[in-house]
C-alpha positions as CSV (number, residue, x, y, z in Angstrom):
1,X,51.4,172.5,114.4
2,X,53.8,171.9,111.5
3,X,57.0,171.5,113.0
4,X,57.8,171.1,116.9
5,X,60.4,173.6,118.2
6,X,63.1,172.3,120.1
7,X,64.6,174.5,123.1
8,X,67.0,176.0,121.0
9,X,64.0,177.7,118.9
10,X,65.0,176.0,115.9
11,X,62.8,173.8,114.1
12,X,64.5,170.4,112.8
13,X,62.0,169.4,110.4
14,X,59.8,167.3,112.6
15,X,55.8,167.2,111.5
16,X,53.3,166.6,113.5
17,X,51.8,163.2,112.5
18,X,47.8,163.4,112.9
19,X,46.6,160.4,111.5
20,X,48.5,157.8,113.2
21,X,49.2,157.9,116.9
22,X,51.4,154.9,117.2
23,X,53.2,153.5,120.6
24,X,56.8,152.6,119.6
25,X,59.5,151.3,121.1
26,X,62.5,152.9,120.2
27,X,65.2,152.3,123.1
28,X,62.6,154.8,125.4
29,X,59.0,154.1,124.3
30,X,56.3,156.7,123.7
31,X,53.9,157.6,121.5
32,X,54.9,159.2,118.6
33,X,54.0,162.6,117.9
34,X,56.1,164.1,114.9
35,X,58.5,162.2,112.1
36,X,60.8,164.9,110.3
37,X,63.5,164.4,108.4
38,X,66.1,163.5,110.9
39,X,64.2,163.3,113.9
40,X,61.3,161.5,115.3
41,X,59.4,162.9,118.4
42,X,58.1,160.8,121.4
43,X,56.2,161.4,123.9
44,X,56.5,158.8,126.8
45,X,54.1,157.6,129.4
46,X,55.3,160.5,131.9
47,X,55.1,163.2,129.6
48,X,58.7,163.8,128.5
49,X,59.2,164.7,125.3
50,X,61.9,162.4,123.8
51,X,63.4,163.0,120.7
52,X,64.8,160.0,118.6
53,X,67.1,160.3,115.9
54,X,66.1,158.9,112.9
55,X,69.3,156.5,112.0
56,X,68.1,155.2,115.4
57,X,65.4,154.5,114.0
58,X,66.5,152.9,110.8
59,X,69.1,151.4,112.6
60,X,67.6,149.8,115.7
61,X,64.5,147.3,116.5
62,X,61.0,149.1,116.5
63,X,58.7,147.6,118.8
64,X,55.2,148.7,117.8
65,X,52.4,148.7,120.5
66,X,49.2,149.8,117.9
67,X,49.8,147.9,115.4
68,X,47.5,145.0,116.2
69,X,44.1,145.1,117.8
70,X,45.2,143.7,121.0
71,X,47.8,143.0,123.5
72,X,48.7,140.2,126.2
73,X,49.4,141.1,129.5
74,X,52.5,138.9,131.2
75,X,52.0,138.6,134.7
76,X,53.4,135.5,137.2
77,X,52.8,134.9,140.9
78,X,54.6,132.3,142.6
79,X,52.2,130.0,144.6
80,X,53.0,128.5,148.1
81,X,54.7,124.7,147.9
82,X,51.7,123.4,149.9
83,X,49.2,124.9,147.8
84,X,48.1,122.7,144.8
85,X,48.7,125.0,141.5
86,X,46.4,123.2,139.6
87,X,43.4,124.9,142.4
88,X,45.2,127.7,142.0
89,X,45.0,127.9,138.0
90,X,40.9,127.1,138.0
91,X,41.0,130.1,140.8
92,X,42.9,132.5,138.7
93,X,41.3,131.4,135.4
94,X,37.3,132.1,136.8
95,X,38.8,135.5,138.2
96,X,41.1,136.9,135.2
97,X,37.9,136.4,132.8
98,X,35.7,138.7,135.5
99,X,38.2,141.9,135.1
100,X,37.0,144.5,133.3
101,X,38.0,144.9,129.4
102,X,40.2,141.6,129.3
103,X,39.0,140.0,126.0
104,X,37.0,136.6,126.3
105,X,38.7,135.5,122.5
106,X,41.5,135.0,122.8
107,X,41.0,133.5,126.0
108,X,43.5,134.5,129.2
109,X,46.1,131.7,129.9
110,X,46.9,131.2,133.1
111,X,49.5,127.9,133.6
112,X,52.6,126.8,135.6
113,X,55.3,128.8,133.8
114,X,58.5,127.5,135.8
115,X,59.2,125.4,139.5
116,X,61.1,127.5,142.0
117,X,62.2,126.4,145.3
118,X,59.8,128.6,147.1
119,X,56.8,126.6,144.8
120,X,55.4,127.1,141.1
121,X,55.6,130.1,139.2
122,X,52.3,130.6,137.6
123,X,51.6,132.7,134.5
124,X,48.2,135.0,134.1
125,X,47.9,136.1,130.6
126,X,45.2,137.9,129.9
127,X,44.6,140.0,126.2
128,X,42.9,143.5,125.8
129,X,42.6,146.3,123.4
130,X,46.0,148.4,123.3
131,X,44.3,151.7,125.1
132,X,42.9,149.3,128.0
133,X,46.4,147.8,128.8
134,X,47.3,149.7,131.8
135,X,44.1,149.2,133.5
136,X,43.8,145.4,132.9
137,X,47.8,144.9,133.9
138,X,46.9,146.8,137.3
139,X,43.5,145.1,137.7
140,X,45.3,141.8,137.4
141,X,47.8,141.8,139.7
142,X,45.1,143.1,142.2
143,X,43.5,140.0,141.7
144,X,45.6,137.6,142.2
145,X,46.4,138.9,145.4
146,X,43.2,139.7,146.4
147,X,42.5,135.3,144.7
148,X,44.7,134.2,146.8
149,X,44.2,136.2,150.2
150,X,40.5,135.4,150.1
151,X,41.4,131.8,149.3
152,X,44.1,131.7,152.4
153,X,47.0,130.2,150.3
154,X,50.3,131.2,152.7
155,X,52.9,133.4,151.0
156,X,55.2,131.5,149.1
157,X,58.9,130.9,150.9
158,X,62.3,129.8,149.3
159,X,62.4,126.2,150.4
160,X,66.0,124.9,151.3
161,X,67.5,121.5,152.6
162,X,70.8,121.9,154.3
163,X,72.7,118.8,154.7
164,X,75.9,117.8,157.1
165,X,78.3,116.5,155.1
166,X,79.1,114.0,158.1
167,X,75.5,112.7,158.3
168,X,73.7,110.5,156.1
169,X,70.9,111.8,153.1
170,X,67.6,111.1,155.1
């Protein structure tokens, strides 16, 4: 295919690109299927067709996906106050490195990322190839709630302390 016809029959100079199938981010993100002259052609991850004009492009940030050999996957998962996060790290770490195509090098983090009042937020970063990021970001958060159901850590809960003005701090 040499140029992609819109709706309107007309062809606006966009050219297939064959050699380079590159994920962009673009303000919608999509793999990108034709660059013409003042278009560029997307096609995002539900099958729409978006077409991106090219001082857009010029214009804008471009977030590109391909470009390097892998990617890290940002989860969290908020662990129960009366659970000890650090257990739950060494749990999360052995499981993270079992899941299919998740890279041993470099190796997944998984760390307290924030403190919320319903307990610590942990992070679970693990890396993969570009192609197996899906899988390995659904695969993930599987585990971790498969980790910590098999483990029996309670669900975590907003913690709150409500105080009478009248009485005194315990």
């Amino acid at each position: 295919m040499d140029s992609l016809a819109l709706e309107s029959g007309s062809s606006h100079g966009l050219h297939e690109s064959r050699s380079h199938r590159r994920r962009l981010c673009l303000g919608c993100t999509g793999r990108v299927d034709a660059v013409g002259l003042f278009g560029t052609a997307l096609s995002t991850g539900d099958n729409v067709l978006a077409i991106v004009p090219n001082n857009k492009i010029f214009s804008d940030t471009i977030q590109n996906f391909s470009a390097n050999p892998h990617r890290r996957v940002d989860l969290s998962a908020t662990v129960n106050r009366s659970v000890d996060p650090h257990s739950a790290i060494v749990l999360l770490k052995k499981r993270v490195a079992a899941i299919p195509n998740v890279l041993a090098t470099p190796a997944p983090e998984v760390d307290i990322l924030q403190f919320t009042s319903a307990g610590p937020l942990v992070c679970v970063r693990p890396f993969c190839r570009n192609d197996d990021y899906n899988q390995v970001y659904f695969d993930t958060n599987r585990m971790i709630h498969e980790a910590f159901a098999e483990a029996r850590f309670p669900a975590p809960a907003p913690y709150l302390i409500v105080q009478n003005a009248n009485q005194s701090a315990p």
